[in-house]
Structures are given as C-alpha cells and as structure tokens.
N, C-alpha and C positions, 0 to 999 in steps of 0.2 A: 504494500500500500504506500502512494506515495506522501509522503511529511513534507508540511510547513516550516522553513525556517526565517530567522531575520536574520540579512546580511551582517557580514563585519565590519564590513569599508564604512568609515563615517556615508554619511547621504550625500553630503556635500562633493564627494568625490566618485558618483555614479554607482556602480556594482560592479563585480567581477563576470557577470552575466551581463553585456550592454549591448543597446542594439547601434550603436553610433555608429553608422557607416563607414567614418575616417578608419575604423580601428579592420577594418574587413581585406584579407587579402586578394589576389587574382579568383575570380568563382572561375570553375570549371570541374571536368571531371576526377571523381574521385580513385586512387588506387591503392587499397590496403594492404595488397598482398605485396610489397615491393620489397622486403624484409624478411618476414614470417608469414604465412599463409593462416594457421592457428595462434593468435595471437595470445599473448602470455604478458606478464610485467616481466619489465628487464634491469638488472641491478646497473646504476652508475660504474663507469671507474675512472678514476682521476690519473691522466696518463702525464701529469707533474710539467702543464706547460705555465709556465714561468710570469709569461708577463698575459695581462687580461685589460682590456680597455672596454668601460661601458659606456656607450654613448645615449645621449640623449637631449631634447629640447624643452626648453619654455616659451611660452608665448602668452601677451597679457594685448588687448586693447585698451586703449591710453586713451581713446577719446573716441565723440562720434561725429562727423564731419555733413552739414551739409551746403551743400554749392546752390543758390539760388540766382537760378536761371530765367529772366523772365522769360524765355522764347520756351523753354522746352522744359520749365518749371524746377520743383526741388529735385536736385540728386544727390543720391545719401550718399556716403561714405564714414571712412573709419581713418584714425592712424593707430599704429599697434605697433607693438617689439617684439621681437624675439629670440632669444640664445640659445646657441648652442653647444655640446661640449663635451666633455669626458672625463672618466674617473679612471686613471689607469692604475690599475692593483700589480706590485711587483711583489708576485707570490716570495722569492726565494728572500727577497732583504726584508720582508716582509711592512712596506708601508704602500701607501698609495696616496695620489695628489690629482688634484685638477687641473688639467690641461686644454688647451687647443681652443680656448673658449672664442666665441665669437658673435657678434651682436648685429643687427639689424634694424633700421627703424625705417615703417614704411607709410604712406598715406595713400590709401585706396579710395576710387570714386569708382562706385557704378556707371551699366550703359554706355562704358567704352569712352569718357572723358577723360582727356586725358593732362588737366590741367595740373599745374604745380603747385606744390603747399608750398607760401611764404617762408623762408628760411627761419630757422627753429636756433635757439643757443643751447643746442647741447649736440654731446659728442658719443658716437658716432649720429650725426645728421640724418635727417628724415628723406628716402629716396620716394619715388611719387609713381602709382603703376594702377592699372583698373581691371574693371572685368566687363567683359562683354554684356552680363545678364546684367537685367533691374532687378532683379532680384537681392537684398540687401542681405541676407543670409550668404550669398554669395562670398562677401568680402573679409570673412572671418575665414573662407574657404580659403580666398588667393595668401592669405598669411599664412595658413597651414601648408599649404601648399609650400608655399617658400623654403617656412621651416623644416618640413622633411625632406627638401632637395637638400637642403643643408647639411641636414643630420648623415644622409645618405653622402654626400662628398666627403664627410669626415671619417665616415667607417670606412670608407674606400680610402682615404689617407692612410688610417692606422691600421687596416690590416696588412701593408708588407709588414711590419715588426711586431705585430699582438694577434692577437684572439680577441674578436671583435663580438661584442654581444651590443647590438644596437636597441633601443626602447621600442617597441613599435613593430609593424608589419615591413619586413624588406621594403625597399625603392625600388622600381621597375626601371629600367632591365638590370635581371640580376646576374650580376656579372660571377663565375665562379670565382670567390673571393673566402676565405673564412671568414666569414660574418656570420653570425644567428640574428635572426631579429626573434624579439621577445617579448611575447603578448602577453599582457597580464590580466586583458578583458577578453571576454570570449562574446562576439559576434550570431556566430550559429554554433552549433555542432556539426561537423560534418561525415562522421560516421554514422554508420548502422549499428542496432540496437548492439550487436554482439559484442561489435567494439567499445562501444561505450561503457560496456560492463566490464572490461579491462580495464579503462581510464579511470573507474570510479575503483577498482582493487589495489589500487599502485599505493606502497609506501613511500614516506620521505625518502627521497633517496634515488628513485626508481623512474622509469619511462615507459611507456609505449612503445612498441615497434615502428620504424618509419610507414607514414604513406608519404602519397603525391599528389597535388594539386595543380592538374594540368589545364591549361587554357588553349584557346586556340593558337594563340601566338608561342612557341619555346622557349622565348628566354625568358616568358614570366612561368615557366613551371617552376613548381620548388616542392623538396621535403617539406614535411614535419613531422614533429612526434610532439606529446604532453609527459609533461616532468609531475610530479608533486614534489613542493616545496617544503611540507610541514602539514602534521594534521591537527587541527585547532580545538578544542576545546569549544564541543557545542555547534561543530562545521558540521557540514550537509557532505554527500558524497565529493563533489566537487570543489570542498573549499581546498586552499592551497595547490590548485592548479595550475598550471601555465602552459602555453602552448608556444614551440620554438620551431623556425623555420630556415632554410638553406636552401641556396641555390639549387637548383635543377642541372646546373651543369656540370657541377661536382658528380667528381665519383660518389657509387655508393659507398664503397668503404670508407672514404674519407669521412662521408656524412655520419655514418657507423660509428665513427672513432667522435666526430663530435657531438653526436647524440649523449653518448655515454660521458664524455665531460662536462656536458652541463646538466646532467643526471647527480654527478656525484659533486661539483662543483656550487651550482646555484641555490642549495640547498643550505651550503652554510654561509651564506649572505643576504640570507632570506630575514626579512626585518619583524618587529616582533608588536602588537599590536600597542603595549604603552608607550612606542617611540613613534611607530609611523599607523595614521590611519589609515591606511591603505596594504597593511598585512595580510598577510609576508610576502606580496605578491610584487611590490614596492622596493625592489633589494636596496640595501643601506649603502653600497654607492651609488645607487641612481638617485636615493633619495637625499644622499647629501650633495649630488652632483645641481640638485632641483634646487636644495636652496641658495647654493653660490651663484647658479646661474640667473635666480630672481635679482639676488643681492645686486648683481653686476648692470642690471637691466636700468639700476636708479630708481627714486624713489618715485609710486607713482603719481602720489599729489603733487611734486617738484614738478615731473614731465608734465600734466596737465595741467599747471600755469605757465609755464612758458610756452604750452599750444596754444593757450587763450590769450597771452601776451602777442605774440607773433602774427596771431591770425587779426586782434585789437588794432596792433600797430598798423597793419597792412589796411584794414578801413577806414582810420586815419585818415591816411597821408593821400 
C-alpha cells in the first residue's frame, strides 16, 4: 500500500520530486539492459582519484525592467547575475578551495528589443541581450540559459586535470569528457516498475546498473544510473537519491568505473539536514561553493540602487 510522507527539503527550496522542466535531460528512448539485463544494487568502489572538482551556478534577478514604448507599448524585462564556479576537493592533501569563479550581469528585454541599459557602477558591468518571445517568463529562461553555458564551459575547462561532477543535467552536446552531471531533483522517473524497485533497495553507498537515454540526435545520448546518498530518518523509499549522468560517447567501461566512484565517493559529502536544507542531496561542496558564489555576486539591495540610480540619472538628463 502506498504511504504519505512530508518532504525534507525546507518548501522554500522545491522537493527532491520536481516537475521544473530546466532540471529535465534529452527525452528519448529508454535502454536498461546496457549493463545488467537482471538488474540488482551494485556496491560503490573508490578507485583513489585524487583531485575532484564540483561545479556549479547561482543566479539571482536584481531587478524588473520595463521599457515604455509608446509605439509598440510596455516591454518587460529583467536585469539579473549570475556565478559561476567550483569547489575543487584534493583528496590526497586532503583540503579543498574555491576556484575559477566567474560573474555575469545581464539586462534582458522581451520581443526581441534590443536596446541598452544605461551604464550601471558596478563591477563586472551589466551586458544587454533579449529574447524573441513576449512572453516575460521567458527572460529568467535567457539567464538560465546563460548560466548553464557557463557552468558547462567550466567543467569542460576542468576536466583535462579533475573529475568533474557538475550540479545539474549535462550541457548538450556532450562531449566524451569525465564529467557527471548531478541531479538532485528528479523530473520523471524513467524506468519501469521493475526497475524502480531496485532504485528504491539500494543502500548508502550503492547504484543502479547503467541505462541510456537516447535521443534522436547522438551526441545528446548519455548514461545514467541512481546512487543513494544516505537513508534519513522518516525518508520514503526515495529519499536520499540522486541520479548521475555521462556522456554517451564514453566507453562503457569507463562509464562503469565512474558509476562506481561516485557510488562510493558522493556519499561521504553528502550534507546533513541541520547544516543544509536541502539534505543530503545538497553535497557540502556545492553547498558551500552556493554560498561564496552569492557572496561574490554583491549585495542585492546595493545592486538594486544603483539600477534605480543609473536608470534615474538617465531620465534626467
């Protein structure tokens, strides 16, 4: 019979179950058997790689912009930041630091206008871009968008020297690279029932057999498998789950050998719920990689007087 539960993730931070589209990778056909045919839990093993970088983004909207047009009326827009960056863990000296950070500020206008925000006093400077649709939900889209081109050129930076665990569903096209990317919201489910009864047996520690998630096009195919991270106290089958993915053009062995690393790897940096709300699924370098990268973004009362300053001066003069 199935049971009610309430989630763990404060509310304010969605659920582990969410239906956000952004979080959704290539749909296409599904293949289970790519691994194991009888699917079984598979134990982690940590084959001692040294250096590990996590990458990931923030992104805040600073303000809401509209451009008053008499000819062709109001067009909304937005300005907004976003950073990006990483926590690189050096297993053997055993510390890790924040790196490669990098910032963004942007001022979107709907409807394909493509006029400029008054120059702004801070650093780095507001750059100016739009989006085709009137649609005003749109323009939170083109800054997401941004940021995970972002996110995605930095793991492709760091993976010739690390082991790249990126936040988020891979970047299209995925280039055979050691990157995972790391979902810690689940979309759909994409298996059948029998699978899923494996995903919900798996202890700390443990994975799923790979599948594959083909699309029309091949270089957005990619692996995945589902880790557990920790079993919670008061969890539902599914708490402490994550689901990791890899390129399609990797070998399967290779994919084999990093399944099983971050099987026995993500588990112990898996975050604990009086430190992060969003446990364990949150690892505590991403989680501390989120707050250096707000920190660096400035404050946002500061940035949204000097958009009202800037935008002031300019109807001025």
């Amino acid at each position: 019979m199935a049971r009610m539960f309430v989630e763990g993730w404060a509310p304010e931070y969605g659920a582990p179950f969410d239906p956000d589209e952004q979080l959704a990778p290539a749909e296409g056909t599904i293949d289970p058997a790519v691994e194991l045919t009888d699917w079984e839990p598979i134990e982690g093993a940590d084959d001692g790689c040294h250096k590990i970088a996590f990458v990931d983004g923030v992104r805040r909207v600073d303000a809401r912009l509209l451009m008053d047009d008499p000819v062709a009326g109001p067009v909304p827009g937005i300005c907004g930041t976003f950073a990006v960056g990483a926590t690189s863990w050096h297993r053997s000296e055993r510390w890790s630091e924040v790196t490669d950070v990098r910032i963004e500020r942007w001022a979107v206008l709907a409807g394909g206008h493509a006029d400029e925000l008054p120059a702004v006093d801070l650093e780095p400077p507001y750059r100016s871009a739009t989006t085709p649709s009137d649609d005003p939900s749109h323009l939170v889209k083109e800054l997401h968008t941004r940021m995970r081109r972002a996110e995605g050129e930095l793991a492709t930076q760091l993976a010739a020297h690390a082991f790249v665990v990126a936040d988020g569903p891979l970047n299209r096209p995925l280039a055979p690279l050691p990157v995972v990317g790391y979902i810690k919201s689940h979309r759909v489910t994409y298996l059948p029932a029998e699978q899923n009864a494996v995903i919900a047996e798996l202890a700390p520690g443990q994975r799923t057999p790979l599948f594959t998630i083909s699309a029309d096009r091949p270089d957005v195919c990619r692996y995945s498998w589902y880790v557990r991270l920790a079993m919670v106290d008061g969890g539902h089958s599914w708490t402490g789950i994550v689901r990791c993915e890899a390129s399609g053009r990797l070998p399967k062995d290779d994919v084999r050998l990093t399944a099983d690393r971050t099987a026995a790897l993500l588990p112990i940096v898996g975050s604990q719920p009086h430190i992060d709300p969003r446990a364990p699924q949150n690892l505590v370098p991403i989680g501390a990689l989120e707050r250096e990268l707000r920190h660096r973004m400035g404050d946002p009362g500061l940035v949204y007087r000097a958009l009202r300053h800037a935008v002031s001066r300019q109807a001025a003069s």
